[in-house]
C-alpha positions as CSV (number, residue, x, y, z in Angstrom):
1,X,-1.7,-1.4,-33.6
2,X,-0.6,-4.5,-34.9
3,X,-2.3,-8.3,-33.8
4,X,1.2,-10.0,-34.1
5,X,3.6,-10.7,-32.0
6,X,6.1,-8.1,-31.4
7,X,8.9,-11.2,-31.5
8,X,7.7,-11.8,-34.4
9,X,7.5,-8.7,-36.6
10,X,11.2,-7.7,-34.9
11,X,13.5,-10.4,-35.6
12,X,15.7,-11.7,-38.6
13,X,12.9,-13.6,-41.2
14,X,14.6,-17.0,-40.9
15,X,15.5,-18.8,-44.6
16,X,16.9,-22.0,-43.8
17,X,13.8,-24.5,-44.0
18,X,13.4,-27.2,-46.7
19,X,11.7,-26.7,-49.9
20,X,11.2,-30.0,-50.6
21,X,8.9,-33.3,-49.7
22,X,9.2,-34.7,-46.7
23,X,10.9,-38.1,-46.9
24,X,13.7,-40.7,-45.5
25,X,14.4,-42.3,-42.8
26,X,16.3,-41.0,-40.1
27,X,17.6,-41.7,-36.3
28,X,15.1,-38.7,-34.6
29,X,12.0,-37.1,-36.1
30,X,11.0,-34.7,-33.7
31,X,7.6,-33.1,-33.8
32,X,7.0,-29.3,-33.2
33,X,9.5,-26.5,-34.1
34,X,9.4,-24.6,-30.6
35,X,12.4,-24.1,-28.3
36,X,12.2,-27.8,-27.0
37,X,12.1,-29.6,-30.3
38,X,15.0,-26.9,-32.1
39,X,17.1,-27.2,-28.7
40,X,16.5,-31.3,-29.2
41,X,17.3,-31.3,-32.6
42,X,20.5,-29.2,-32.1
43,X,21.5,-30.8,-29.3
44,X,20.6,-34.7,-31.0
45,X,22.9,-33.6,-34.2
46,X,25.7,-32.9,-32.5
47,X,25.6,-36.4,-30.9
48,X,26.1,-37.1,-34.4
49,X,21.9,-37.9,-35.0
50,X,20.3,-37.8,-37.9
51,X,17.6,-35.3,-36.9
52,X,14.9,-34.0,-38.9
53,X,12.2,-31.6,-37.4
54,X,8.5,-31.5,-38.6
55,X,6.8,-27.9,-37.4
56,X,2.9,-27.7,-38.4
57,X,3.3,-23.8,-38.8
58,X,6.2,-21.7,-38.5
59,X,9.0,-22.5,-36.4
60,X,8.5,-20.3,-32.8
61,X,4.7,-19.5,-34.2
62,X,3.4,-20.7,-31.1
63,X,4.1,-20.5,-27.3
64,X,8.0,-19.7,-28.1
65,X,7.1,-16.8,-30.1
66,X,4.1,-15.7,-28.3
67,X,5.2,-15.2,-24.5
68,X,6.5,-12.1,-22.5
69,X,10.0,-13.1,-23.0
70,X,11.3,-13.8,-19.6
71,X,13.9,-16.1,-18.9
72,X,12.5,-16.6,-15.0
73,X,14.0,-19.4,-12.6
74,X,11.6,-20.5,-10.1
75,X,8.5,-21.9,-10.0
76,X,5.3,-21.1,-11.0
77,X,4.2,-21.8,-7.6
78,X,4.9,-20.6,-4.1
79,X,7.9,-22.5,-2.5
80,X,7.1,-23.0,0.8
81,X,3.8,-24.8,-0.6
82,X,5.9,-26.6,-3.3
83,X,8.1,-28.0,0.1
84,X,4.9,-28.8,2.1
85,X,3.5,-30.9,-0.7
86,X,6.5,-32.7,-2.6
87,X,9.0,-32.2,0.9
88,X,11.9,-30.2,1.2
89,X,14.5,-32.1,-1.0
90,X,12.4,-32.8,-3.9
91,X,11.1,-29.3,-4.3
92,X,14.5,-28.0,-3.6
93,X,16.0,-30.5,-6.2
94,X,13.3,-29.5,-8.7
95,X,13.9,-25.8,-8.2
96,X,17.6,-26.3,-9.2
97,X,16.5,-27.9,-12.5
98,X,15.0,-23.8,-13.2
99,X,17.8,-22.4,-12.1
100,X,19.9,-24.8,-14.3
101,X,17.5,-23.9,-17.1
102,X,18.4,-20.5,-17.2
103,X,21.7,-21.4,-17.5
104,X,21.3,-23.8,-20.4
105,X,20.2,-20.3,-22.1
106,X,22.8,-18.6,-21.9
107,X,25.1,-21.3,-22.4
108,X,23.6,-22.2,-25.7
109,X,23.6,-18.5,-26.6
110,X,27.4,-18.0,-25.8
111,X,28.2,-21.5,-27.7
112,X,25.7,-20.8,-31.0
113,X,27.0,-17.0,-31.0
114,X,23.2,-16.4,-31.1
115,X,22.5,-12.1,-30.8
116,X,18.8,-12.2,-28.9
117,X,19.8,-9.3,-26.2
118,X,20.2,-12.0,-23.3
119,X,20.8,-10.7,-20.2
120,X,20.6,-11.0,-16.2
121,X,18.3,-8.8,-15.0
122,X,16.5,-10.7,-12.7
123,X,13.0,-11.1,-11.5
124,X,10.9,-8.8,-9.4
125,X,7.9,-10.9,-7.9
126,X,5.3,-8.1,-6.7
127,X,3.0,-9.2,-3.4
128,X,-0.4,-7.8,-4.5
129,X,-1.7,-8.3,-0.7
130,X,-0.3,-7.5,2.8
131,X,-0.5,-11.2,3.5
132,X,1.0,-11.8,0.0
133,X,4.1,-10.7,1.3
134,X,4.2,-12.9,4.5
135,X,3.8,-15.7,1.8
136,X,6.5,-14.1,-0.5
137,X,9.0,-14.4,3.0
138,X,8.3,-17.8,4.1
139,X,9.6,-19.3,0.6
140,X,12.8,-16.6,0.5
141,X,13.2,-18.1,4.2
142,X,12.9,-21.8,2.7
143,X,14.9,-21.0,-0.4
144,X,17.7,-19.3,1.6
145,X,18.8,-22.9,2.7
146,X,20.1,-23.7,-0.7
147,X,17.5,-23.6,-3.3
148,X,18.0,-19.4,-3.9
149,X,20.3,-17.8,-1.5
150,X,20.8,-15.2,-3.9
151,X,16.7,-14.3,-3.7
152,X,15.9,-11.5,-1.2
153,X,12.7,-9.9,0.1
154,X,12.1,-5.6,-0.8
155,X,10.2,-4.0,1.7
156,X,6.8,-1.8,0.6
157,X,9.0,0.8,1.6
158,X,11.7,0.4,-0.8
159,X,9.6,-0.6,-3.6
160,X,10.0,2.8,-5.3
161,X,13.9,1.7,-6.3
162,X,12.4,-1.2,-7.9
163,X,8.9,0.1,-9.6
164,X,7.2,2.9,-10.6
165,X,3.7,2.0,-8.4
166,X,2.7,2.1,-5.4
167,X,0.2,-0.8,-6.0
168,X,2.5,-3.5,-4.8
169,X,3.1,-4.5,-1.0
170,X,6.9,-5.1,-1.2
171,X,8.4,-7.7,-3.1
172,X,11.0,-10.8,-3.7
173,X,13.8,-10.5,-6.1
174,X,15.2,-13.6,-8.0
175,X,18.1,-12.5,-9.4
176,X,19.6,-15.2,-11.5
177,X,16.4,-14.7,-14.3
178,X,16.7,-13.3,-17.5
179,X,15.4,-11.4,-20.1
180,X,16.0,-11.8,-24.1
181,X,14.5,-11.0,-27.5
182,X,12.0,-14.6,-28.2
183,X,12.0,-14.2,-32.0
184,X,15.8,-13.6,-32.2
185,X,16.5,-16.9,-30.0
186,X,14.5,-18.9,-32.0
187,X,16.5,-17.5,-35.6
188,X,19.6,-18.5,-33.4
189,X,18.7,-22.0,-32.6
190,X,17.0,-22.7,-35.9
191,X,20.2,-21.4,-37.5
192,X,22.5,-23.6,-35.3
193,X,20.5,-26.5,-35.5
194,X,20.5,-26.2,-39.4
195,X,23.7,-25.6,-39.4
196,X,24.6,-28.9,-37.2
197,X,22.3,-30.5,-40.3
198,X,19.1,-30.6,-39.3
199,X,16.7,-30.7,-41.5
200,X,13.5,-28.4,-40.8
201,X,10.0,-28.6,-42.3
202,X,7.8,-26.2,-41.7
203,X,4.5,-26.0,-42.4
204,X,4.4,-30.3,-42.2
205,X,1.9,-31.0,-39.8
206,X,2.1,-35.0,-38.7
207,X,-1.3,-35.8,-39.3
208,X,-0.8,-39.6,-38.9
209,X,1.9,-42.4,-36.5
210,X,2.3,-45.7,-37.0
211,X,4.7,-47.6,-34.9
212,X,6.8,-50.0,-36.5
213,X,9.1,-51.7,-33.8
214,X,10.3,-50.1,-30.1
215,X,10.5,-46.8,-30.1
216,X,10.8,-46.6,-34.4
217,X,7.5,-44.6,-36.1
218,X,6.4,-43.8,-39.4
219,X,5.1,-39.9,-39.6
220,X,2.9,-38.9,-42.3
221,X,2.3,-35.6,-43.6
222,X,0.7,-33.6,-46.4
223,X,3.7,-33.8,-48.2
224,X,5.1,-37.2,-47.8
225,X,6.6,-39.7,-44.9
226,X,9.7,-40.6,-42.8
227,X,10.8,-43.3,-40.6
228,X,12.8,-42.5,-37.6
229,X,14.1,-44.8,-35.3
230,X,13.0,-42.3,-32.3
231,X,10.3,-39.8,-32.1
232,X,10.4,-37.2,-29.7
233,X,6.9,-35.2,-29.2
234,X,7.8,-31.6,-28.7
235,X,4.1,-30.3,-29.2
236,X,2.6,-28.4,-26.5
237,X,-1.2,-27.7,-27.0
238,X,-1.1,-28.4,-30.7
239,X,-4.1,-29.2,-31.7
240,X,-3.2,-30.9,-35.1
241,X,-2.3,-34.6,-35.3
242,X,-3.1,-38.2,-33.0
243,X,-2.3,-36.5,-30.2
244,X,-5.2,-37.5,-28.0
245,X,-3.6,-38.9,-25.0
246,X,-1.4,-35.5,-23.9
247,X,-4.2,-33.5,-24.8
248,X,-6.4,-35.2,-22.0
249,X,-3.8,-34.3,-19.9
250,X,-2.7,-30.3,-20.9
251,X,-5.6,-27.6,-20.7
252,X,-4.7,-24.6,-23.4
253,X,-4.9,-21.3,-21.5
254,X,-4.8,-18.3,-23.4
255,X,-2.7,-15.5,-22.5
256,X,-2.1,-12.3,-23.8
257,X,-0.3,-9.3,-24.3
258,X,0.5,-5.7,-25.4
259,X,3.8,-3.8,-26.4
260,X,3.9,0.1,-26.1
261,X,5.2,2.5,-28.3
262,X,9.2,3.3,-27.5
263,X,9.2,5.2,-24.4
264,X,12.0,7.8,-23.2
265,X,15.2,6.5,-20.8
266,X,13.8,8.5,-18.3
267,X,10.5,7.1,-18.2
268,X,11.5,3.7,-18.1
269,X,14.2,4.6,-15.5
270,X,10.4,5.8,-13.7
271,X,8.8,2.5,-14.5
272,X,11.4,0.0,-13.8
273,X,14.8,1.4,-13.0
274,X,17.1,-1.8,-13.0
275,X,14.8,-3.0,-15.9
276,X,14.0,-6.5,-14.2
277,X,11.2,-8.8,-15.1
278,X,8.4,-8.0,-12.9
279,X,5.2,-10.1,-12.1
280,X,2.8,-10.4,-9.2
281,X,1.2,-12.9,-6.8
282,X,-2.5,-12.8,-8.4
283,X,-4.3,-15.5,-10.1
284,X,-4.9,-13.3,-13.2
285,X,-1.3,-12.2,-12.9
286,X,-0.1,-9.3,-14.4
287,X,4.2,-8.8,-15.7
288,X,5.7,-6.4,-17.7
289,X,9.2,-6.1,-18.8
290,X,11.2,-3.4,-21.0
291,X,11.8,-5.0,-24.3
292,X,15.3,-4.3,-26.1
293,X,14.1,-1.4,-27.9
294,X,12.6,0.8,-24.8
295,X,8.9,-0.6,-25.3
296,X,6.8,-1.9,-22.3
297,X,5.6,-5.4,-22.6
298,X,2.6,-5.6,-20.5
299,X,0.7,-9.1,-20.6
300,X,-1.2,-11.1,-18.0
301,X,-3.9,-13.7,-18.2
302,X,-6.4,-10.8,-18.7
303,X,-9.7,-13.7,-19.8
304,X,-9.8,-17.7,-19.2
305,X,-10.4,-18.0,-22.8
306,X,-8.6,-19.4,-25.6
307,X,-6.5,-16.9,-28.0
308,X,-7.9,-15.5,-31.8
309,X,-7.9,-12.1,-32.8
310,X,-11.2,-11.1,-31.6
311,X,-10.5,-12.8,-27.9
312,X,-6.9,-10.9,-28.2
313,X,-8.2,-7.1,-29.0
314,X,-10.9,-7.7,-26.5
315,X,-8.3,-8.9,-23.5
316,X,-5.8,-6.5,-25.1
317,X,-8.2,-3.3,-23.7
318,X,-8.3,-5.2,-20.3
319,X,-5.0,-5.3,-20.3
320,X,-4.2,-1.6,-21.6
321,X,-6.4,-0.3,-18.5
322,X,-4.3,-2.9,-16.4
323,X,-1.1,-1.0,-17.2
324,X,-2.7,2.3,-16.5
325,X,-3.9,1.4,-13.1
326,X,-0.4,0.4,-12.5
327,X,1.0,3.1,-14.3
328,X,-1.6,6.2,-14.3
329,X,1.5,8.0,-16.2
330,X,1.3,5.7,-19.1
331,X,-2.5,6.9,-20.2
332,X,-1.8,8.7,-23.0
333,X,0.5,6.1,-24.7
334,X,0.4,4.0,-27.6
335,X,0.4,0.4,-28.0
336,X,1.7,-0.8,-31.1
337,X,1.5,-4.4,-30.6
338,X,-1.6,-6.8,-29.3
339,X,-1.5,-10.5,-29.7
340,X,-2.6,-13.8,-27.6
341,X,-0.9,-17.2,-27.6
342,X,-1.7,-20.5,-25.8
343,X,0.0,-21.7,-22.9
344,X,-0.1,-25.2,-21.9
345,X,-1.4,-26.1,-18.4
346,X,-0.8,-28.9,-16.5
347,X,-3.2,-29.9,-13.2
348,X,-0.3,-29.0,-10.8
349,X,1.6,-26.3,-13.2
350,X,4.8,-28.8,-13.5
351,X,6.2,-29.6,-17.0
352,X,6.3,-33.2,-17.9
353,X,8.3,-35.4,-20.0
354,X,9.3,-39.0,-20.3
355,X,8.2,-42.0,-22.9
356,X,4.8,-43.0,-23.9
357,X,3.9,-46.0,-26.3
358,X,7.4,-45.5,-27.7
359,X,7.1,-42.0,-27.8
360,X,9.4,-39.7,-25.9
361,X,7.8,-35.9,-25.0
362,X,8.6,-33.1,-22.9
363,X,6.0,-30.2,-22.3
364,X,2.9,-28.6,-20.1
365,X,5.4,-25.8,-19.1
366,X,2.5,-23.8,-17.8
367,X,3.6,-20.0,-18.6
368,X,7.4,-20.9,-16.8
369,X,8.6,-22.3,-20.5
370,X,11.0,-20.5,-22.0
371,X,13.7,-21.8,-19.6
372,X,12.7,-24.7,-19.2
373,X,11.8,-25.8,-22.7
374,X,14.7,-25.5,-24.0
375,X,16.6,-27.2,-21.3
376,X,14.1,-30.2,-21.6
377,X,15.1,-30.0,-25.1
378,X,18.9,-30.8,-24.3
379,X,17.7,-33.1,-21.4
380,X,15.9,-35.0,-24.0
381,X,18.6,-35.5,-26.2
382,X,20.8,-37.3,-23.0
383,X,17.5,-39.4,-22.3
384,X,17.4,-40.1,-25.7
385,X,20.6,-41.2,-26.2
386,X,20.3,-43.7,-23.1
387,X,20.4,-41.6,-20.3
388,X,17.1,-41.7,-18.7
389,X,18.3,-40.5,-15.2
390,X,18.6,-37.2,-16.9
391,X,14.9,-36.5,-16.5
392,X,13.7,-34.5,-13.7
393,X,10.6,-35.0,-14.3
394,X,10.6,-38.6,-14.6
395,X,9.0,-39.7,-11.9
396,X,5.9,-37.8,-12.2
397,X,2.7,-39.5,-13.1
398,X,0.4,-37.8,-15.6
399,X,-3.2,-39.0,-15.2
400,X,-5.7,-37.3,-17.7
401,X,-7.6,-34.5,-16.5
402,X,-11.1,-35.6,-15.3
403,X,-13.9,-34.3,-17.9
404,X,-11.0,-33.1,-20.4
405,X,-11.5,-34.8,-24.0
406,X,-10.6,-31.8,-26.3
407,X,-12.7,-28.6,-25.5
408,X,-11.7,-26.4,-23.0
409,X,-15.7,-26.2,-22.1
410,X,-15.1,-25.3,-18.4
411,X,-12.2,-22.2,-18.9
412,X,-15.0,-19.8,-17.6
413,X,-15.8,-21.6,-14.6
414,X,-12.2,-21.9,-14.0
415,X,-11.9,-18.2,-14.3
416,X,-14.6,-17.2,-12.3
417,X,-13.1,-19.5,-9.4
418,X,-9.7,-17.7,-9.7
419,X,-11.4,-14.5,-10.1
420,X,-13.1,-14.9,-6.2
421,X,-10.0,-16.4,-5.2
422,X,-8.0,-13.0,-5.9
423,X,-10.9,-11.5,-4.5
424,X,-10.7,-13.5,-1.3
425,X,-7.1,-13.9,-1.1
């Protein structure tokens, strides 16, 4: 078994970083080499920017490399509880921005000729309780009216054409969301964007800002400076430079996952026949997804703790006798892959994105990224270039998270609370 991601150790090794110092000056340094800041940087250099991009580790080490690689419109949360609190036309207005997300994917995909086995499968969303599928109906009911008319509800009894288990109490069916290969996408963009002349540094952590005028910043690294006339903070939970203020205000949640050895067509036709994205309505959710080479990706949230490799082979047990609860069949099988990666929470599981202190940022994405990071990347690039209307998320305010000043002390209270609440609910 292997404790690295599966995107990782499958897709092209990609040779098109810098080599040398970091130095010049520049219209946009943007900081963090995920799918925000490489969509941003591609999307910035063909405005005609000069763009370079500072990545403390490898570009798609972190979130972008490390998720279940599902391509999901819809939020994170239940509609019909998004439309009571934020009112019918700003939830609906807000779904639309995942919805457009997804197609940003595929659009950049089809323009960069980028091979990362995209493709529409849709998303299964399992109710895990009888009432969990009341809940599940309300929102298709809501988002019927023009959010989703293309969702639709899947009784208990007609689960078996959509999964292999009978642990799941029907289901709702987003069929716009995708599936692709994580690693490959972020080759593709990286290749794009170096090809659009971008230049990428990796391992060139900002360790220090200094703002000179407006929006213009020094950066400092281990190996040398730039100036840039704008910065734009593609980060997520880093933990490595002055990033104090968004880190008050994201809480780094680990989650984690395990790949299977390549299963048969026919048991995968047993499993998941129409080979959606499948996840249920539980706290510590499980989802699972056949990856392009006829493995099972099985993750969930498995432990409130933070991700290293003894935190990941413990939660990757929990998570191996998670599939086989699901999946009795699958007991004897292998897992080949284990790893753990950070996801970066927000209080109320919305992305955000705007200016501070002269410093643009998009992120806190909260598990729903992969869309939505890399359209927030392009998004960026309009607000950027003077277009601030752009922003969905604009309007949002982002007050720190009482009690939060660095370490995550209280993730086990905060799972224990979730654990009762999928007890009680």
């Amino acid at each position: 078994m292997k404790l690295i991601p599966y995107w990782h150790d499958t897709a092209p090794v990609f040779s098109g970083t810098e080599k040398g110092p970091v130095e010049g000056d520049y219209d946009v340094a943007v900081v963090g080499g995920g799918f925000t800041g490489l969509s941003a940087s591609l999307a910035l250099a063909k405005k005609g920017a000069r763009v370079i991009l500072l990545e403390a580790g490898r570009l798609g080490g972190c979130a972008s490399g490390r998720n279940g690689g599902m391509c999901n419109n819809g939020f994170a949360q239940d509609y019909a509880g998004m439309v009571g609190r934020l009112g019918a036309d700003v939830a609906k207005r807000l779904y639309q921005s995942f919805n457009s997300a997804v197609d940003t994917v595929e659009q950049i995909v089809r323009d960069e000729a980028i091979d990362c086995d995209f493709k529409r499968v849709g998303k299964l969303k399992m109710a895990a309780k009888p009432a969990h599928y009341d809940k599940l109906a309300r929102s298709q009911e809501l988002m019927a009216q023009g959010a989703d008319p293309d969702a639709y509800m899947v009784s208990r009894q007609d689960m078996p054409s959509e999964v292999g288990t009978d642990r799941y109490f029907g289901g709702l069916i987003f069929p716009r969301s995708a599936a692709m290969h994580m690693g490959k996408f972020v080759h593709g963009l990286a290749s794009a964007a170096a090809r659009h002349g971008v230049r990428l540094h990796e391992d060139s952590p900002v360790t220090g800002m200094k703002r000179l005028n407006g929006h213009a910043h020094r950066l400092s690294t281990p190996s040398g400076e730039v100036t840039a006339r704008q910065v734009l903070l593609a980060t997520g939970t880093s933990a490595v430079g002055p990033l104090s203020y968004f880190r008050r205000r994201i809480v780094p949640v680990g989650a984690f996952l395990i790949v299977t050895e390549p299963l048969s067509q026919a048991r995968l036709d047993s499993l998941l026949p129409h080979r959606r994205n499948a996840t249920d309505t539980r706290n510590f959710v499980s989802y699972f997804r056949v990856t392009p080479d006829n493995r099972l990706l099985f993750g969930g949230r498995a432990r409130f703790a933070r991700s290293n490799p003894r935190s990941d082979v413990k939660s990757g047990t929990i998570l191996q006798k998670s599939m086989v609860d699901i999946f009795p069949g699958l007991s004897d099988t292998r897992i080949d892959y284990c790893w753990g990666g950070m996801v970066d929470m927000t209080a109320d599981r919305l992305p955000r994105a705007g200016e501070h202190d002269g410093l643009f940022y998009s992120m806190g994405y909260s598990g729903h990224g992969t869309q939505m990071s890399t359209h927030m990347g392009q998004i960026m690039a309009e607000v950027m270039d003077g277009n601030p209307a752009a922003n969905p998320w604009g309007d949002f305010a982002w007050p720190a998270i009482p009690g939060h000043f660095g370490p995550t002390w209280f993730l086990p209270f905060v799972g224990a609370y979730y654990k009762l609440q999928d007890i009680l609910h």
